[in-house]
N, C-alpha and C positions, 0 to 999 in steps of 0.2 A: 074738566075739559080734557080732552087725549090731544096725548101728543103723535097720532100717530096721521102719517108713516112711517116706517121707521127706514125703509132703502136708501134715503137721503144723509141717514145719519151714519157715523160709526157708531155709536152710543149716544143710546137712549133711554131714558129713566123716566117713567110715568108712572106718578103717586105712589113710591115704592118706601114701603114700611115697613120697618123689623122690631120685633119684640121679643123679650128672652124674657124667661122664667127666673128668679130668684128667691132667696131664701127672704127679701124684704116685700116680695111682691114682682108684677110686670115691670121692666123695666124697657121704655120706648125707646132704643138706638135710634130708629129711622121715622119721621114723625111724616111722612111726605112729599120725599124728594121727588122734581121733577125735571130734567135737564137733559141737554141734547149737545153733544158735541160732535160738529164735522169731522169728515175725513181729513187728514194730514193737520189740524189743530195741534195747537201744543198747550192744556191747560193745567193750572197749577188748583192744588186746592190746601186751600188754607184754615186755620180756625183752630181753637185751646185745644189740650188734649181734653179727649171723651167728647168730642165734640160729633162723631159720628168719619171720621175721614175714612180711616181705615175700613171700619166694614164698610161705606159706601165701595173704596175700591175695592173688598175682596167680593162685595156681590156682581160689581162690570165683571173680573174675573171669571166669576160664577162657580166660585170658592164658597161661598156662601148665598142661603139661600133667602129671599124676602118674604116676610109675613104674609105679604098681598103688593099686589102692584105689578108693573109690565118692566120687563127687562130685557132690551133687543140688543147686540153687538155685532156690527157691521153686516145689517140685515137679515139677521138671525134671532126667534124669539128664544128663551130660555124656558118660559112656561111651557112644563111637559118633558122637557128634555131629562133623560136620565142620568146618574153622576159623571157614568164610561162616556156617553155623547160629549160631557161638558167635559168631559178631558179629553178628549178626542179634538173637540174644538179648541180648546187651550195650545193644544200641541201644536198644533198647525195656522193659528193666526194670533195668539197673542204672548208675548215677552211678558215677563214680568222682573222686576228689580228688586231686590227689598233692602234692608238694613245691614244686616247680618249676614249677607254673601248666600249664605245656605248652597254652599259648596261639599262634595261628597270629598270628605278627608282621606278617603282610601284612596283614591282615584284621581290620577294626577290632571294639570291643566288641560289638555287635549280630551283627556277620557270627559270631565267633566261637561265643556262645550258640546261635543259631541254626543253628551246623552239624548237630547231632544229630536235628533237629528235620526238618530239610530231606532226610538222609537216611531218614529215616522217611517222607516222601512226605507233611509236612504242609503245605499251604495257607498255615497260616497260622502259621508259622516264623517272622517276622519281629516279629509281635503278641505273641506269648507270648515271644519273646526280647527283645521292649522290656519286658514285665510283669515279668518276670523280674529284670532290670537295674533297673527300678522299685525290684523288692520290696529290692533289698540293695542300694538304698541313689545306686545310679549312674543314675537319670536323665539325671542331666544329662550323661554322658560318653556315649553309644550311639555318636556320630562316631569316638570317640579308641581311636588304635592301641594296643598292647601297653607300646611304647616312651615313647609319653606317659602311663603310668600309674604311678601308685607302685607296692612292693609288694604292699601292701595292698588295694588297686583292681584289682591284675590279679589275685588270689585271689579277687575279692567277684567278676570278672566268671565264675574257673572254678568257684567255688560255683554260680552263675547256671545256667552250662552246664550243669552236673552235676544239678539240679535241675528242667532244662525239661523232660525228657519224663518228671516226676513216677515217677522209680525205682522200683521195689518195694523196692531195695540200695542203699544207698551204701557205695561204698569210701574208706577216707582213710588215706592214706599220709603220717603226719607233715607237717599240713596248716599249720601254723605254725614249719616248721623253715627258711623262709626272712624268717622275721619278725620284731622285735622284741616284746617281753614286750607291751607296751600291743597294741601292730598285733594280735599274736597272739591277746588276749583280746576285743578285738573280734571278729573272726572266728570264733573259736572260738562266741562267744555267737548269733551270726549262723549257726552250724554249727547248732547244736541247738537253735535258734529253726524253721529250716526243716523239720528235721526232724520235729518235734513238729506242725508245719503239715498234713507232709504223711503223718505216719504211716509212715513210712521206715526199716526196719530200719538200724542204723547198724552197722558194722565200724571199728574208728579202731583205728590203727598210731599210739603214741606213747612217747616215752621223759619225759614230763612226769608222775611220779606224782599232781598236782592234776589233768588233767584228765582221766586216767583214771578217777580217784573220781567222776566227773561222769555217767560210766557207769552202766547196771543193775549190768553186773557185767564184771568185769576177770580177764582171760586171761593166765597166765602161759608162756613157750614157754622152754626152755631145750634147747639141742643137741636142736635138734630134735623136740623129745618137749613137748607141755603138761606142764608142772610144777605147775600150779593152774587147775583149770579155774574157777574163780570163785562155783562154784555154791552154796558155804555160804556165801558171803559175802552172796548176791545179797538174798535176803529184807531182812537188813538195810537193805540202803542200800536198795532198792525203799522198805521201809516209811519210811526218812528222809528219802525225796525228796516223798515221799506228805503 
């Protein structure tokens, strides 16, 4: 059965399956997936590692590409589109977060925000990447390279990043799995502070059952397949957060 239309949605995934070649045989990542999540949502997705988390978000991204199946992103299909289109569209509607900062070490905090920005052909790249740095918190660092930052600091600079060309998506890939508990809970609250600023559908990859609760509504993936998609839960916590 389709899930479509897809204009309703920001992401949508219908019967989407990935298969890789290996040296044991096929090896099924995505057995099936099917799921739709609104605009301005915040959901979490949960489950073992190899459970399929990861390439599910790097296919929303459209970082990765699926065996077979439909993949739309705030009313946009992916089928067809070429790598340049899907970076084209990355650049300008969706953030992404990952673990490991993937911050440019030559290129100090400002340069770094403002990459996205600059490829976009804005002006004024530089303005909204000091505002940016401002908002969470690193004024005073815009000079300082990667290597003079703490953990912490180079996560607040790839939050920054990830948020200058005000995303319609964010992705976040275990965005405190290189942090300490405190480090982690500042950011985190720094994560969903922005969020809510900017009206941001969220996607978050984490194995932390508290901050998943922190979600509308929390996704279960097991071998590949959603095991809970969240959705009788969802009402609840919505009204608890309310």
């Amino acid at each position: 059965m389709s899930l479509a239309p897809a204009t309703d949605s920001m992401v949508l995934l219908d019967d989407v399956k990935l298969t890789l070649a290996s040296d044991a045989g096929p090896v099924n990542v995505l057995r099936g997936v099917s799921l739709r999540v609104a605009p301005g949502e915040t959901v979490s997705i949960v489950g073992p590692s190899g459970s399929g988390k990861s390439t599910m978000m790097m296919i929303i991204g459209g970082l990765e590409r699926p065996s077979s199946g439909r993949v739309a992103v705030d009313g946009v299909e992916f089928a067809g589109m070429s790598e340049d289109a899907l970076a084209r569209f990355r650049r300008d509607r969706v953030g992404i977060v990952f673990q490991s900062f993937h911050l440019v070490p030559t290129m100090n905090a400002i340069e770094n925000v403002a990459i996205p920005l600059e490829l976009a052909g804005r002006r004024d790249a530089f303005a909204v990447a000091e505002a940016g740095l401002v908002s969470v918190g690193l004024g005073h660092r815009l000079r300082h390279y990667p290597g003079q930052l703490s953990g912490g600091e180079q996560q607040r600079v790839a939050l920054a990043r990830a948020f200058a060309i005000a995303p319609r998506l964010l992705l976040a890939d275990e965005p405190t799995g290189n942090l300490d508990t405190a480090t982690g809970r500042i950011i985190i609250d720094l994560l969903f502070a922005l969020q809510a600023r900017h009206g941001t559908t969220l996607i978050l990859i984490t194995h932390d059952g508290g901050l998943a609760d922190r979600c509308n509504r929390s996704i279960r993936l097991a071998d590949g397949l959603i095991a809970d998609d969240g959705l009788a839960a969802a009402p609840l916590r919505m009204a608890a957060d309310d």
